[in-house]
C-alpha positions as CSV (number, residue, x, y, z in Angstrom):
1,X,24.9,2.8,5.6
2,X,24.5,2.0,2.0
3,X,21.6,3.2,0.7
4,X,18.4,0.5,0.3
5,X,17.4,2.6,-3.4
6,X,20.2,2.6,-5.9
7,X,20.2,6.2,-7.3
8,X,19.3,5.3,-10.7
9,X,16.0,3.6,-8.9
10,X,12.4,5.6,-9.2
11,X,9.4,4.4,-7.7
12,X,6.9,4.3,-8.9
13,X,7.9,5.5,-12.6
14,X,4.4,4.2,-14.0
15,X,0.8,3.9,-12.4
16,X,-2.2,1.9,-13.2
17,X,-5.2,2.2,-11.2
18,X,-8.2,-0.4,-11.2
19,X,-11.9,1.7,-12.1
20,X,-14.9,0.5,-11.9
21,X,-18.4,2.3,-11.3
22,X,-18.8,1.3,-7.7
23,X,-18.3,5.0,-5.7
24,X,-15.1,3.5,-3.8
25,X,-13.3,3.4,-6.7
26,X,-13.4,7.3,-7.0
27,X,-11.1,7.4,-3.9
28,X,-8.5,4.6,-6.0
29,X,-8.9,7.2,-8.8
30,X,-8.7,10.6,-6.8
31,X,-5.3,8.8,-5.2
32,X,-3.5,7.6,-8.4
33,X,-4.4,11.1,-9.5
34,X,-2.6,13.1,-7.1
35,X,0.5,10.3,-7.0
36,X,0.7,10.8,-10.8
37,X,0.9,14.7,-10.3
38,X,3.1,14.7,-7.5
39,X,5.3,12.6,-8.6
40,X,4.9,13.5,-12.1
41,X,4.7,9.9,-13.5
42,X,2.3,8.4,-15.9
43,X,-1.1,7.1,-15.1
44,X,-3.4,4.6,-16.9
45,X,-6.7,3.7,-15.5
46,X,-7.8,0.0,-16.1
47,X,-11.8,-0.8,-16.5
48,X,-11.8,-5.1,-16.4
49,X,-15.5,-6.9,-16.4
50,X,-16.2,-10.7,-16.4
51,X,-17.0,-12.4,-19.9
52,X,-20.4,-12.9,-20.9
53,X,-21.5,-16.5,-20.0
54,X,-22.7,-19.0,-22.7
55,X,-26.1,-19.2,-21.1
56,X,-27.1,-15.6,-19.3
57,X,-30.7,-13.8,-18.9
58,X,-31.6,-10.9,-18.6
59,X,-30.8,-10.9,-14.7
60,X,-27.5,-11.4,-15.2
61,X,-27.1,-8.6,-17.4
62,X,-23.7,-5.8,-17.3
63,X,-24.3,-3.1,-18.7
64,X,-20.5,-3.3,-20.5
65,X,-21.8,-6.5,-22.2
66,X,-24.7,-3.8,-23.9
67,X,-22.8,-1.2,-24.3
68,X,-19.2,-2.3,-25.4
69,X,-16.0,-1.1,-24.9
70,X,-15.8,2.0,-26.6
71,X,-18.9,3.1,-25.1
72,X,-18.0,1.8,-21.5
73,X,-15.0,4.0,-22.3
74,X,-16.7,7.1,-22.7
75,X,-18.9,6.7,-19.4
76,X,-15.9,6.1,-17.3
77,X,-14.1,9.1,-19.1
78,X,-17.3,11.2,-18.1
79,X,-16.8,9.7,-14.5
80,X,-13.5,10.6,-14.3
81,X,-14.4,13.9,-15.4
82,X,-16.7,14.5,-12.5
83,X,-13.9,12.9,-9.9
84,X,-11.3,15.8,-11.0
85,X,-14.1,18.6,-10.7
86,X,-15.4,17.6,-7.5
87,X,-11.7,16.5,-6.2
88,X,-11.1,18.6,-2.9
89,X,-9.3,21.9,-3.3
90,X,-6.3,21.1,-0.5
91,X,-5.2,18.2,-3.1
92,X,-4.8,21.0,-5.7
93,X,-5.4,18.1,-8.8
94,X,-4.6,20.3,-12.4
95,X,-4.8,17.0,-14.8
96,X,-6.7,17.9,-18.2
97,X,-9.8,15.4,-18.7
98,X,-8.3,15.2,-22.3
99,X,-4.9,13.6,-21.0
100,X,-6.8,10.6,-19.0
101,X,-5.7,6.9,-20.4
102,X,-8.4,4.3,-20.0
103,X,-7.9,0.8,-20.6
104,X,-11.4,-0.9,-20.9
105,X,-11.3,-5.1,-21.8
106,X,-13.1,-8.0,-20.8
107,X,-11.8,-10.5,-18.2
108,X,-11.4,-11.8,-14.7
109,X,-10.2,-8.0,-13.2
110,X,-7.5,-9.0,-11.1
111,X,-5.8,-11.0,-13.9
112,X,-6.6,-7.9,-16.2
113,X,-5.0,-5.6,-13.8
114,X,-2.0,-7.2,-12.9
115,X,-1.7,-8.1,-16.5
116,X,-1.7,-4.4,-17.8
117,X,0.3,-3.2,-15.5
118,X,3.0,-5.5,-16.5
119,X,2.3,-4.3,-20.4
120,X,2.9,-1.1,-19.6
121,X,5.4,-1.7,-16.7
122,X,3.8,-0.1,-14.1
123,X,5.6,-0.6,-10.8
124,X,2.7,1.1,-8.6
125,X,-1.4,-0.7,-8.7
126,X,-4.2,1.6,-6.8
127,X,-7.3,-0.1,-5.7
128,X,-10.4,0.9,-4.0
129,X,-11.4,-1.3,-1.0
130,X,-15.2,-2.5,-1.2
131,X,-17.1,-3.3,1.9
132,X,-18.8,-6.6,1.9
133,X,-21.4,-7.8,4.9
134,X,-19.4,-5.5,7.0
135,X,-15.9,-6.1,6.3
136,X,-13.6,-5.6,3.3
137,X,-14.2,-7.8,0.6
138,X,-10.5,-9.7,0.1
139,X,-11.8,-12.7,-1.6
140,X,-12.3,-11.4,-4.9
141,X,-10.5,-8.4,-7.0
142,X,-8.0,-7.0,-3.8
143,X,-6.9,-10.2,-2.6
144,X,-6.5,-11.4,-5.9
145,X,-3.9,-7.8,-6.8
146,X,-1.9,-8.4,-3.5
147,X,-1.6,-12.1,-3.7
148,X,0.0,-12.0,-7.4
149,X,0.9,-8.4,-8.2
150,X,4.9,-7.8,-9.3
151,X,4.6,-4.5,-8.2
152,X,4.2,-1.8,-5.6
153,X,-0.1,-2.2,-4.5
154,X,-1.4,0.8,-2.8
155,X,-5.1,0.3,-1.3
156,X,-6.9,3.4,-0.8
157,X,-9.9,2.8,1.5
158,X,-11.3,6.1,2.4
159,X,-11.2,9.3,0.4
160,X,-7.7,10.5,0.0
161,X,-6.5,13.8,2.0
162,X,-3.0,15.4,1.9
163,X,-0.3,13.0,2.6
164,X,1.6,15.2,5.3
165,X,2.6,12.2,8.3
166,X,3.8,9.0,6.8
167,X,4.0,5.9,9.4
168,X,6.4,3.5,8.4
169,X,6.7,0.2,10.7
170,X,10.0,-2.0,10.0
171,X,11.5,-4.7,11.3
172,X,15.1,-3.8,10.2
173,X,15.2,-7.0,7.0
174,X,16.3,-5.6,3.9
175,X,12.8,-5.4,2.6
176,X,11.9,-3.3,5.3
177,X,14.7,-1.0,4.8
178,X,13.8,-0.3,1.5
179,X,10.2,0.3,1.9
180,X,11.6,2.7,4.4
181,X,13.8,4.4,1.7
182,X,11.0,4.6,-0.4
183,X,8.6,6.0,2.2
184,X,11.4,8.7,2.4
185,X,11.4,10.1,-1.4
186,X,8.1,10.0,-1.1
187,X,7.9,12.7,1.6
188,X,10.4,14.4,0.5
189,X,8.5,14.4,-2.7
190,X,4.7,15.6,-0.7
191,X,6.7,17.6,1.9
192,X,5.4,15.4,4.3
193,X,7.4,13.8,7.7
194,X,7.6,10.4,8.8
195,X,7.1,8.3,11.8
196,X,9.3,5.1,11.8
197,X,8.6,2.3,14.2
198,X,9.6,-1.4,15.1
199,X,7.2,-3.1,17.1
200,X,9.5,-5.9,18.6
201,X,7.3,-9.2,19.5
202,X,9.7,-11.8,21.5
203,X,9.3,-15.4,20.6
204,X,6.5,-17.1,23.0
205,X,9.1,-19.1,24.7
206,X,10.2,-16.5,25.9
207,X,7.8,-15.0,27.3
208,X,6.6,-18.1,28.7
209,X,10.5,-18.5,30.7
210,X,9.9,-15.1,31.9
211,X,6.4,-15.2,33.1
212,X,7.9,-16.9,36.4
213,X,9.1,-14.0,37.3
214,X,12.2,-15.3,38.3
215,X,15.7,-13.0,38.2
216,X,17.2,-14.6,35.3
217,X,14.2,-15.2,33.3
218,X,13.6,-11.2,33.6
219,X,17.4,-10.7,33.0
220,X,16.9,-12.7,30.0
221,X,13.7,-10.8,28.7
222,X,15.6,-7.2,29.2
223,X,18.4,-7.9,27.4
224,X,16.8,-9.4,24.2
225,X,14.9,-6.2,24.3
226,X,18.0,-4.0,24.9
227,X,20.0,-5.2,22.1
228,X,16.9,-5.2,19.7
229,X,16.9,-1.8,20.4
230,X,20.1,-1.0,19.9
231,X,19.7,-2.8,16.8
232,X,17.2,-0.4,15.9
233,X,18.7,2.7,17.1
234,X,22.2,2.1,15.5
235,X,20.4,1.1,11.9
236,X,18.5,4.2,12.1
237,X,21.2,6.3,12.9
238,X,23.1,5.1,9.8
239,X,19.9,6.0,8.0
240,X,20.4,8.4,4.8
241,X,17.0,11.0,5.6
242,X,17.8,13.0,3.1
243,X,16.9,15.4,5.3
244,X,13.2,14.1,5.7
245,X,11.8,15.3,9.3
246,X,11.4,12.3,11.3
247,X,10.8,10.7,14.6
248,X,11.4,7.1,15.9
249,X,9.9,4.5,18.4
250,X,10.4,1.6,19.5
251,X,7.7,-0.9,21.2
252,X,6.7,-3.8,22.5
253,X,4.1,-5.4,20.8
254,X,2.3,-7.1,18.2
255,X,3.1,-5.6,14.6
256,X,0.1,-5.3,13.1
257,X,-1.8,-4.4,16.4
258,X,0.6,-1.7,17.1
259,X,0.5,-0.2,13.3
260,X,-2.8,0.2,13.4
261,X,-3.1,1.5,16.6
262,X,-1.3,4.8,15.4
263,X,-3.2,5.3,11.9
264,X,-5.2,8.2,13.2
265,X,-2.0,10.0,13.5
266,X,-1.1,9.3,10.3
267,X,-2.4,9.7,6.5
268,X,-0.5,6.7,4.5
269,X,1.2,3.6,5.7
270,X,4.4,2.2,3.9
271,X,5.5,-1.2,4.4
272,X,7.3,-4.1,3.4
273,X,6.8,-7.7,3.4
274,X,8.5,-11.0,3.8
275,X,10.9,-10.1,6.3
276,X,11.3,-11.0,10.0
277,X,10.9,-9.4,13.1
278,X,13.4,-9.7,15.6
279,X,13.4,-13.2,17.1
280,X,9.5,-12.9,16.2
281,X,8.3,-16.4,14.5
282,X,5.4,-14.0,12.5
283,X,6.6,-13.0,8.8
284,X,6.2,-9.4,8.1
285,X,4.4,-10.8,5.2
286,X,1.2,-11.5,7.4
287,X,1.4,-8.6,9.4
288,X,1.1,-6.6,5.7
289,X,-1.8,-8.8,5.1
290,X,-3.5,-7.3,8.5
291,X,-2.7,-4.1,8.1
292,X,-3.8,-3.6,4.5
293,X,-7.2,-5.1,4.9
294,X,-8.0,-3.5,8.5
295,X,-6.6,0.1,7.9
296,X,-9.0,2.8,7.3
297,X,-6.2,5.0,5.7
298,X,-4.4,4.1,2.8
299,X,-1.6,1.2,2.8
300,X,1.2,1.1,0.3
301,X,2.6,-2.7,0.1
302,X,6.3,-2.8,-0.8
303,X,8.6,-5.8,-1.3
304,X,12.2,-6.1,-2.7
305,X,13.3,-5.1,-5.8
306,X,11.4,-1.8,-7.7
307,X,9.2,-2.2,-4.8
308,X,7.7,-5.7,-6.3
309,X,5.1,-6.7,-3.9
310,X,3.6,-10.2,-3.3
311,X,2.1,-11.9,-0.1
């Protein structure tokens, strides 16, 4: 089987990371840290606030707006600062406070962001997720990354711990595959192992035909099944694991349902987008979109080329 990453290919070869002075943005930082180290890429954080308004009081005061961006700089540098000392000792983070990049400018953020990282051709955005009236907030700076980015978009929710079981979910499309082969340097690069999955949803008219429980509607339903699987098992097999411990499975199910089901045994999930799965109607591209917002560990968002990602 060819192999879905030309060898000349590295991802990511460049991060930028979105900071801001709310606390969940220490996990975005603390996680583009260790990636950078790692992987031994460069890093650039990006600091993005909203222009002052023609008419504004008092109550509508940022402090950026007062202070500038020089001396917004130097407050997030001092942040920063405090993130690598207080960084837990298992991640083992060595990066000199004097060798942090940050990029500090006024604007809508997610525009800034995605802008930036294409100025300095970053193929790999981390985020923080913010909680908003009890769920994640994907109206605003997140939604706005994964909806437009051109690159790789990894959200880190929770604070980071080592990456050491990687699930990967696929539905065999060539986007998939390549999120998978990515998944795989990437463990090979953190010594960690992964878990590869398809969760194989049949069409509802299917189901429907076989919920009479006749002979040759369940026939029908077995064999679909079968051959998926063999789909599965044969691509798989062809697989180059560059001898990346692994395991596989195979399930019925809903995608996203299913993925998320098994993030407690897992610390990162890596997945593509716009493909298909099976004879399923659902894109892959939706079932990204459920996963990333509802996982409580991290999500890296993959599609096609240089691990380009859009929803």
């Amino acid at each position: 089987m060819k192999d879905p990453i030309e060898s000349t290919d590295r991802f990511p070869s460049s991060i930028v990371c979105a900071l801001d002075f709310e606390a969940r943005a220490s996990h975005a930082a603390t996680a583009a840290l260790w990636l950078s180290e790692r992987l031994n890429v460069p890093l650039e954080f990006v600091h993005a606030f909203p222009p002052r308004p023609l008419f504004w009081g008092k109550e509508a005061d940022m402090p950026e707006w007062e202070r500038g961006t020089e001396t917004t700089g130097a407050v997030l540098l001092e942040s920063l600062r405090g993130i690598l000392a207080s960084a837990p000792a298992e991640l083992q983070l060595r990066t000199a406070p004097d060798r942090l990049r940050i990029h500090v400018t006024s604007g809508p953020p997610a525009h800034v962001i995605l802008q930036r990282a294409r100025e300095v051709r970053a193929d790999l955005v981390v985020l923080g997720a913010h909680h908003r009236h009890g769920g994640l907030d994907f109206g605003n700076t997140v939604r706005g990354v994964l909806a437009h980015a051109t690159a790789g978009v990894w959200v880190q929710r929770e604070p980071l711990r080592p990456v050491r079981r990687i699930l990967v979910p696929v539905d065999l499309s060539p986007d998939s595959l390549r999120a998978l082969a990515i998944a795989r340097d990437l463990a090979k690069s953190v010594d960690a192992r992964l878990t590869v999955f398809e969760a194989f949803e049949l069409p509802a008219a299917v189901v429907h035909l076989a919920g009479d429980g006749s002979t040759d509607s369940t026939r029908v339903l077995d064999r679909l099944l079968g051959a998926e699987r063999t789909r599965f098992e044969s691509t798989l097999a062809a697989f180059d694991w560059r001898g990346v411990p692994h395991e596989t499975r195979f399930e019925r199910g809903d995608p996203a349902q299913t993925t998320l089901a098994q993030q407690d045994e897992h610390d990162l999930i890596v997945m593509g987008t716009h493909g298909w799965t099976g004879l399923a109607a659902a894109l892959l591209g939706s079932v990204t979109y459920t996963v990333t917002r509802s996982a409580r560990i991290p999500v890296l968002a993959l599609r096609g080329s240089r691990g380009t990602f859009l929803i």
